[in-house]
DOLUMDREN-366370 format. One line per field, with one value per residue (C-alpha): residue number from 1; x, y, z. Coordinates in steps of 0.05 Angstrom, whole numbers, always signed. Example, Ala and Ser with C-alpha at 12.3 -4.5 7.8 and 13.67 -1.06 7.14 Angstrom:
BEGIN
seq = (1, 2)
x = (+246, +273)
y = (-90, -21)
z = (+156, +143)
END
This chain:
BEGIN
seq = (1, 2, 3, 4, 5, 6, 7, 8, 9, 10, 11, 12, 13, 14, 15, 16, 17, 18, 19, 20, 21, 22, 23, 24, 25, 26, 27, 28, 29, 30, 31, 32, 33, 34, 35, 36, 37, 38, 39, 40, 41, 42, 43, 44, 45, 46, 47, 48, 49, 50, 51, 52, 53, 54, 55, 56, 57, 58, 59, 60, 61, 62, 63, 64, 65, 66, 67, 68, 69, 70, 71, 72, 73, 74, 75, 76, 77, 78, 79, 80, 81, 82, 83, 84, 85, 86, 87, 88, 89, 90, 91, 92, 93, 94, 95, 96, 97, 98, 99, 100, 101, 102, 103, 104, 105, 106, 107, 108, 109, 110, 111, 112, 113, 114, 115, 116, 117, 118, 119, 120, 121, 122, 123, 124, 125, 126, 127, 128, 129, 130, 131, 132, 133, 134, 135, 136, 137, 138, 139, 140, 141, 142, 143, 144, 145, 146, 147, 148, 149, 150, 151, 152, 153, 154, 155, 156, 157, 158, 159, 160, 161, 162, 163, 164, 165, 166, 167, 168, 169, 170, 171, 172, 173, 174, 175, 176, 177, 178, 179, 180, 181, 182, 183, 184, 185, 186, 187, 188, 189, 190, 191, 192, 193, 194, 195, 196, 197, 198, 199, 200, 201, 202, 203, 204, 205, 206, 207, 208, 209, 210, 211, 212, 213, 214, 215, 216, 217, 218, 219, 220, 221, 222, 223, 224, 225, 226, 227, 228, 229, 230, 231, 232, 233, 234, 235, 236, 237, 238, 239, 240, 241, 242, 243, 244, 245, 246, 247, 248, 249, 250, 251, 252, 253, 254, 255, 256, 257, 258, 259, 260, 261, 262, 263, 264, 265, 266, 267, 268, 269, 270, 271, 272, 273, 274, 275, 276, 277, 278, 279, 280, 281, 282, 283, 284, 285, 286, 287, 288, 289, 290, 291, 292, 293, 294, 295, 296, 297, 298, 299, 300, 301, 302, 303, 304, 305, 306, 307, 308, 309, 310, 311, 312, 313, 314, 315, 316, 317, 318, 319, 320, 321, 322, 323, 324, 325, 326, 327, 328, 329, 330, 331, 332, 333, 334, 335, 336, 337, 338, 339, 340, 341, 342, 343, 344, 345, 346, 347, 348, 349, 350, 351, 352, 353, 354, 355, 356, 357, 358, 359, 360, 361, 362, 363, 364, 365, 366, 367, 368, 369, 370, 371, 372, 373, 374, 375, 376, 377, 378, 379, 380, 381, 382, 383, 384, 385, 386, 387, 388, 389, 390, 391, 392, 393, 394, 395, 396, 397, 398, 399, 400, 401, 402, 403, 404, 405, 406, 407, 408, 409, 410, 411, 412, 413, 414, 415, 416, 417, 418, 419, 420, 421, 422, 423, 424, 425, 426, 427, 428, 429, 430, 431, 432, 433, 434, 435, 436, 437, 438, 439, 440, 441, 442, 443, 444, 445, 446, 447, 448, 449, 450, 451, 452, 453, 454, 455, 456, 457, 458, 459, 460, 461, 462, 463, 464, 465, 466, 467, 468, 469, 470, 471, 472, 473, 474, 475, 476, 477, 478, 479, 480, 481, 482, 483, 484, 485, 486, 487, 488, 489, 490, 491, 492, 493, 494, 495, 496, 497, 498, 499, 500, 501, 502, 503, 504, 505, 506, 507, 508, 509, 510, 511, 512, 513, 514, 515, 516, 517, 518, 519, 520, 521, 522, 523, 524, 525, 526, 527, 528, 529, 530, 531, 532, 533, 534, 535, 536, 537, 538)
x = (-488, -532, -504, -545, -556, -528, -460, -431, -366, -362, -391, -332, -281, -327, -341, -271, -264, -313, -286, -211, -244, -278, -212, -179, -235, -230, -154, -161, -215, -152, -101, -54, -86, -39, +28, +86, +108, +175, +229, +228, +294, +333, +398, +452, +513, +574, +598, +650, +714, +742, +761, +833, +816, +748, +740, +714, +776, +832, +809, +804, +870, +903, +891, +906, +974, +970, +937, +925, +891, +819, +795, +731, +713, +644, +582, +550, +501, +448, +452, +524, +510, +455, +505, +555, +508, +479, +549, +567, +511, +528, +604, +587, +610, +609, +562, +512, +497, +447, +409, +367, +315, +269, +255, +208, +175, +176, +202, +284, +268, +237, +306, +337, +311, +318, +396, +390, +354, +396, +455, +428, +416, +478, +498, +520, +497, +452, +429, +383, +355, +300, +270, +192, +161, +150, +145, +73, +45, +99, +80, +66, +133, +177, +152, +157, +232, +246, +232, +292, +354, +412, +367, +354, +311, +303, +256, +280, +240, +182, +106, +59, +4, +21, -33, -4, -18, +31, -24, -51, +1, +22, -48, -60, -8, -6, +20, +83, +96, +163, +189, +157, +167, +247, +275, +338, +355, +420, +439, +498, +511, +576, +592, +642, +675, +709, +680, +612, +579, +538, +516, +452, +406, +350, +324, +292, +278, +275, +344, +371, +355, +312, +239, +225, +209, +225, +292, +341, +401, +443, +515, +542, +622, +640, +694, +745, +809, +815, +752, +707, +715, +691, +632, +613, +620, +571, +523, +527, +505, +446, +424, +439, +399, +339, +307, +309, +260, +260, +201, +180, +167, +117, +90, +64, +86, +28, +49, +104, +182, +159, +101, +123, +190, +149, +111, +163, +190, +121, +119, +200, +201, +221, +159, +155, +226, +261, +339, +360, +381, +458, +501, +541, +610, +641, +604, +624, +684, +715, +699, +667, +624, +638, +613, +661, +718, +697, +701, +770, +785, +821, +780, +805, +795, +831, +864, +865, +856, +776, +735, +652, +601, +540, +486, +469, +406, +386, +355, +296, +283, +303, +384, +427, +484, +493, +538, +499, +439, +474, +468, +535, +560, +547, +621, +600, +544, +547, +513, +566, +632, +599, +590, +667, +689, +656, +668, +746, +745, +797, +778, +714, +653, +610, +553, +492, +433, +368, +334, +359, +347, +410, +374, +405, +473, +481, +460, +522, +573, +554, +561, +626, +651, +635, +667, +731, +728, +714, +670, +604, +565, +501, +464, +392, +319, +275, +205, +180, +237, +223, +188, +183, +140, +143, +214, +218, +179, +239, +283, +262, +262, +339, +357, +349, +401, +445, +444, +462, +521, +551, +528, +515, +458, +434, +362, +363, +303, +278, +269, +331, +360, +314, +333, +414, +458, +506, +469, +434, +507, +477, +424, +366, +310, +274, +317, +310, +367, +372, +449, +481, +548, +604, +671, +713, +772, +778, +806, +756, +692, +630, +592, +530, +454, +452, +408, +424, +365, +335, +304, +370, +403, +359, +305, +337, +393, +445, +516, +570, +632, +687, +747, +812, +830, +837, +831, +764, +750, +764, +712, +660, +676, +677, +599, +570, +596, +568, +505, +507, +526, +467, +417, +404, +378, +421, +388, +422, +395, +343, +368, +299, +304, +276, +310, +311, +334, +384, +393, +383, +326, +339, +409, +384, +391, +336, +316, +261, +230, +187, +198, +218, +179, +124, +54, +14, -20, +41, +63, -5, +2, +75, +41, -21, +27, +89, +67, +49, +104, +139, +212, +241, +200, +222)
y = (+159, +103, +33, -24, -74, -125, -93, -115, -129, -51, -29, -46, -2, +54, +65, +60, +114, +159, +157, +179, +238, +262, +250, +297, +344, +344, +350, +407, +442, +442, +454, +515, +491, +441, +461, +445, +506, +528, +512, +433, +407, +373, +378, +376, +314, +294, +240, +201, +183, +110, +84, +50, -21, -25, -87, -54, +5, -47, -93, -28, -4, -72, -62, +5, +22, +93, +140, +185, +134, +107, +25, +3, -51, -52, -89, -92, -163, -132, -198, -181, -113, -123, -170, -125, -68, -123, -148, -83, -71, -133, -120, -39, -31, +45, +83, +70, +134, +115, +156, +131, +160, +108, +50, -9, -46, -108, -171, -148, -70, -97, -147, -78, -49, -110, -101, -24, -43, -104, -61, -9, -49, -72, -2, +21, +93, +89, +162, +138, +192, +183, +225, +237, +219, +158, +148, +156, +95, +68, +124, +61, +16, +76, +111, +31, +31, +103, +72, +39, +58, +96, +100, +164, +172, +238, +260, +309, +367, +335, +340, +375, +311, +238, +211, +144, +168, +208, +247, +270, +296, +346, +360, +377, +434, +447, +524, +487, +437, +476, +463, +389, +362, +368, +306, +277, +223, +203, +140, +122, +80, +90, +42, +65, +118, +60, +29, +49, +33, +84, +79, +77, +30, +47, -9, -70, -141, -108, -66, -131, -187, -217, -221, -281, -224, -149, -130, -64, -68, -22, -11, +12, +6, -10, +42, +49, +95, +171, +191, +162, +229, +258, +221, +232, +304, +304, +254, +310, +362, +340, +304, +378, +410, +460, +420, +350, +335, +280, +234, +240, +314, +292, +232, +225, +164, +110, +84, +72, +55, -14, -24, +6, -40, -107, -83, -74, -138, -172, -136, -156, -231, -275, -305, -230, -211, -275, -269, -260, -325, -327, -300, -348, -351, -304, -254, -234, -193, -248, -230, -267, -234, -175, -216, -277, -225, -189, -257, -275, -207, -188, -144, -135, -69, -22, +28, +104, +184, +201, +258, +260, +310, +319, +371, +426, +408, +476, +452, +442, +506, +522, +549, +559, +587, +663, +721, +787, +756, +734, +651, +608, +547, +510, +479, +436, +396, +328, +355, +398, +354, +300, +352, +379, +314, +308, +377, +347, +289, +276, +201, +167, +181, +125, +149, +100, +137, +100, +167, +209, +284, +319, +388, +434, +452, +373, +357, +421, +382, +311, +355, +386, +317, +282, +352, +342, +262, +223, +166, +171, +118, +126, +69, +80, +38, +30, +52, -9, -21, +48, +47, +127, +128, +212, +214, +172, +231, +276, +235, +220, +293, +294, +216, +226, +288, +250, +194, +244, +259, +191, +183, +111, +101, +27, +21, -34, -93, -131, -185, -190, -196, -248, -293, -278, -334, -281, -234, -278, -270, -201, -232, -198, -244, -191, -122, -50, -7, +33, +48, +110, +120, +145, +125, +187, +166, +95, +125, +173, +128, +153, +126, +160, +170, +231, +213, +253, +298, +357, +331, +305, +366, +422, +397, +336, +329, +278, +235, +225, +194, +210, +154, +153, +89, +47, -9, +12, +40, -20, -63, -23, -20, -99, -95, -51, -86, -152, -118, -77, -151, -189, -133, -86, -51, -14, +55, +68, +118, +89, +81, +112, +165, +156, +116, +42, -11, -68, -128, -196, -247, -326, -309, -280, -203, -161, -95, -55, +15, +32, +31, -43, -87, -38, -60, -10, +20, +44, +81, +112, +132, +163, +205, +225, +253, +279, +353, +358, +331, +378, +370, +412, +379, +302)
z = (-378, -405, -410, -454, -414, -458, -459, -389, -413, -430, -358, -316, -368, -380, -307, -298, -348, -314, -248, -275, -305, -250, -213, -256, -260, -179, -192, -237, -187, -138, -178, -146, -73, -70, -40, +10, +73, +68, +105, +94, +93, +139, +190, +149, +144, +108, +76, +129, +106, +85, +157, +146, +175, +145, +112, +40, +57, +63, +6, -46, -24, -23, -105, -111, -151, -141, -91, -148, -190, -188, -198, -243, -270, -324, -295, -367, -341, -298, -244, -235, -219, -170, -128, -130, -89, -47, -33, -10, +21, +70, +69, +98, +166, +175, +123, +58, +17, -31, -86, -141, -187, -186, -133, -152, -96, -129, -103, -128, -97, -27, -20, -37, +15, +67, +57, +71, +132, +157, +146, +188, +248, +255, +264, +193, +176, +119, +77, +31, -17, -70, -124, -101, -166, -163, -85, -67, -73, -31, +28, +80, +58, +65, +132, +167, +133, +157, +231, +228, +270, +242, +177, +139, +85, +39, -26, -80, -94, -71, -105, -54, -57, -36, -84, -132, -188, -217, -272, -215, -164, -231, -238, -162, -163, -233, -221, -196, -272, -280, -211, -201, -269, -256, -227, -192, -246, -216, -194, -138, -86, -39, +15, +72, +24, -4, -60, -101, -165, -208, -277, -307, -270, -222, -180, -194, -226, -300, -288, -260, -315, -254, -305, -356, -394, -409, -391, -396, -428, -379, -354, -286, -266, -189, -175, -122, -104, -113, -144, -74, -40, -97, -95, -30, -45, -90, -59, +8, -38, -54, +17, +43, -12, +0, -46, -4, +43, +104, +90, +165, +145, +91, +108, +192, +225, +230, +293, +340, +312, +333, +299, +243, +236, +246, +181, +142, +168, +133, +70, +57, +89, +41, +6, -14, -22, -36, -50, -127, -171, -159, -215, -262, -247, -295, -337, -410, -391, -346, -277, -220, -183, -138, -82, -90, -104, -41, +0, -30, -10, -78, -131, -199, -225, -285, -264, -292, -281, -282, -255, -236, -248, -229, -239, -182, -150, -160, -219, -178, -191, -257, -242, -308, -297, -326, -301, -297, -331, -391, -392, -392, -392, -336, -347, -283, -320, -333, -413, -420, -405, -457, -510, -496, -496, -570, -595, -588, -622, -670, -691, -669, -626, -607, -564, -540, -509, -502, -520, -571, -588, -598, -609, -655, -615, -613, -683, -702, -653, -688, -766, -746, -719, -789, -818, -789, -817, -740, -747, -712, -687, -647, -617, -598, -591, -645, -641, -624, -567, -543, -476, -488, -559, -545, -553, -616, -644, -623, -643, -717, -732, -736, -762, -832, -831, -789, -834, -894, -858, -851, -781, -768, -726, -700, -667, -612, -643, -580, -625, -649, -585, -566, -610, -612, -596, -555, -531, -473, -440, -424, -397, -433, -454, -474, -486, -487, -488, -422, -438, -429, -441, -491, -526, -549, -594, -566, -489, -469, -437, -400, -358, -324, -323, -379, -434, -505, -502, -475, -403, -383, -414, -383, -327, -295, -254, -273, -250, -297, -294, -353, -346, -387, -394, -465, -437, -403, -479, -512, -472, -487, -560, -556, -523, -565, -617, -600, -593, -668, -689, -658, -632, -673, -737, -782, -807, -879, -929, -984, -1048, -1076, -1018, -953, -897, -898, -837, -855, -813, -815, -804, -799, -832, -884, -906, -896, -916, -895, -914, -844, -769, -754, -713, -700, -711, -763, -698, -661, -738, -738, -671, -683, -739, -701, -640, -682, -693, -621, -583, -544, -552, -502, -450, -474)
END
């Protein structure tokens, strides 16, 4: 390649360019080399009961009403939701079981980890289990973790090449995409079989309202009482999945245990892992923070009947459930009980997904939902929210129809939430929608990790929970509300045809007749891409 010598401004990209394509070209020279021996996984363990006089066991059963019954309380602000796992994090005196899809080692996921490992040396048994995706990079920070004392740590159907960059662990072993482009997506966090929180965050500062700038609007619920054992059930099948691997198993040891822990004590100190900014003293539901409530040693939760699903980690390797070779149900899905749960509405469905691509059985469940005269509401990010562009492709393939049916649909505008006078209480300064959860007839609400489309419904494994509680209901109704009030744009059908956006700008209506907020490149792009995307893949 021949660079003129008055362009060195271009040099530094261009070689930059070359080198990642003879990376992949390497990559692709491999590709079906790269692969993991059989026989990986790990010595098997269960989830250990509440112990009666735990500190975490006596405080949630001091508030339970009902041995049959199960407490949670919505952490809708994402500060008040990262106290609440670091304050049971440091309240754990017996185990941790932790699982997350993704793990950021910034300054919020390193303090993250800190608390894991603090807890663990004072003698609390941690399980901490991580989908491999994203994990490479961090090959160093996680073996000096792993040489902690009564610390585990485990990767889901891990990708046969500890290389960073993702592009090219698929293209390494790309005989395995089915297997390694199916991830764990689920996201828990149990502390002594007591108490837990799940939802729909991953870990760190943008999940946590801890960044000046871009933010995820998300929910979790802290959750107590009968459903815990249920949760550990389903945390102990994956950890004693086939498909989970001890990192020690992939990634040697560089050095002794004691080496290894004074790293990890230098890469989480404090000038790199300082503590979070304290959480104000109530959020917008009313609560202090977990923490305080924890030292008090009363926690107000709402009480109801709920159940949890989550998928089989088979899904690693493709499992669908089928008797004799014909395909079923898989009535044990988190997909499936979402979609039941709609299929029986009788009044109103309000369903917030940061992606959505209902597919055809979903767009027939929404039609026969309008059919039978139940409201439907769907709140989703605009293109120029999006932090998935590919899906918005998916996703605009089926919004006009559902707007001819009387489906309301709202697209989250980072803008508009910017510069909303309420929504700060969530904390976003700048917002996408990360969101995943359901109201069904103002007393069905879920809470989980599924997002309406085809990854979550087919290739990734998910964690649901589906709570009957009004009360529960009607707070979420009052969020997303404040949000369609503040936050978002409303997608109505064009008088002249076509779709067109309603909202407001400096009080005044607006109306618009393309994607909002987009800049004429990112529409271009959308066009450009549309035909190609794959949407059983997104």
């Amino acid at each position: 390649m021949h660079l003129h010598p008055s362009s060195p401004a271009r040099a530094a990209p261009l070689a930059r360019l070359a080198c990642r394509l003879l990376g992949w070209c390497l990559a692709m020279l491999l590709a079906g080399c790269a692969s993991l021996p059989p026989d990986l996984a790990g010595p098997p363990s269960q989830a250990l009961p509440a112990v009666v006089d735990a500190p975490l066991a006596r405080i949630a059963r001091m508030a339970q009403p009902d041995a049959e019954l199960s407490g949670f309380r919505l952490l809708p602000a994402g500060d008040f939701a990262l106290d609440a796992r670091l304050a049971l994090i440091a309240q754990a005196s017996h185990t941790l079981d932790v699982q997350y899809y993704h793990l950021e080692t910034d300054a919020t996921g390193l303090h993250f980890l800190r608390a894991l490992r603090e807890a663990a040396l004072r003698g609390v048994r941690v399980r901490l289990l991580l989908d491999d995706l994203y994990t490479a990079g961090d090959s160093a920070l996680l073996d000096a973790l792993a040489a902690t004392p009564n610390l585990e740590l485990r990767l889901y159907n891990p990708l046969p090449t500890r290389s960073a960059k993702v592009a090219l662990r698929f293209a390494a072993s790309l005989w395995q995409f089915d297997r390694l482009q199916r991830r764990m997506h689920n996201k828990l966090l149990v502390a002594d079989g007591a108490l837990a929180v799940a939802g729909g965050r991953n870990i760190g500062a943008r999940y946590f309202f801890q960044t000046a700038g871009e933010n995820f609007l998300d929910l979790d619920v802290l959750v107590a009482g009968a459903l815990l054992p249920r949760l550990g059930e389903l945390f102990d099948r994956y950890w004693n999945s086939p498909h989970v691997v001890p990192l020690a198993r992939l990634v040697p040891s560089d050095g002794p245990p004691a080496q290894r822990q004074a790293r990890f004590d230098a890469w989480t100190d404090a000038q790199h892992a300082p503590p979070p900014r304290a959480p104000p003293p109530n959020d917008m539901l009313g609560y202090a923070p977990v923490s305080q409530d924890l030292r008090t040693g009363r926690l107000g939760l709402i009480w109801a009947r709920a159940e949890a699903y989550a998928d089989t980690p088979e899904r690693a390797i493709g499992y669908r459930a089928q008797y004799g070779g014909v395909p079923l149900q898989d009535v044990d899905s988190v997909r499936y009980n979402l979609v039941e749960g709609m299929r029986r509405a009788r009044h109103s469905v309000l369903l917030c997904s940061p992606y959505l691509v209902p597919g055809p059985y979903g767009l027939q469940v929404l039609r026969e939902a309008r059919a039978r005269g139940a409201t439907v509401q769907l709140i989703t990010n605009s293109l120029a929210a999006s932090d998935e562009p590919f899906v918005h492709t998916a996703y605009r393939r089926y919004r006009a129809e559902l707007v001819a049916l009387g489906v309301e649909i709202d697209e989250v505008s980072s803008r508009r939430m910017a510069s909303s006078p309420r929504l700060p209480l969530f904390g976003a300064a700048l917002g996408r929608l990360h969101t995943k959860t359901a109201v069904i007839d103002g007393e069905l609400l879920f809470i989980g990790s599924l997002n309406f489309d085809p990854r979550s419904e087919l290739h990734n494994t998910e964690l649901g929970l589906f709570i009957r509680s009004r009360t529960l209901a009607s707070q979420m109704l009052r969020l997303a509300q404040v949000l369609r009030e503040q936050g978002v744009w409303h997608v109505r059908a064009g008088r002249e045809g076509g779709l067109e956006w309603h909202g407001e700008d400096d009080g005044a209506p607006t109306v618009l007749h393309s994607e909002p907020d987009a800049s004429w490149w990112d529409r271009l792009l959308l066009e450009l891409v549309a035909p190609f995307t794959p949407e059983q893949l997104l």
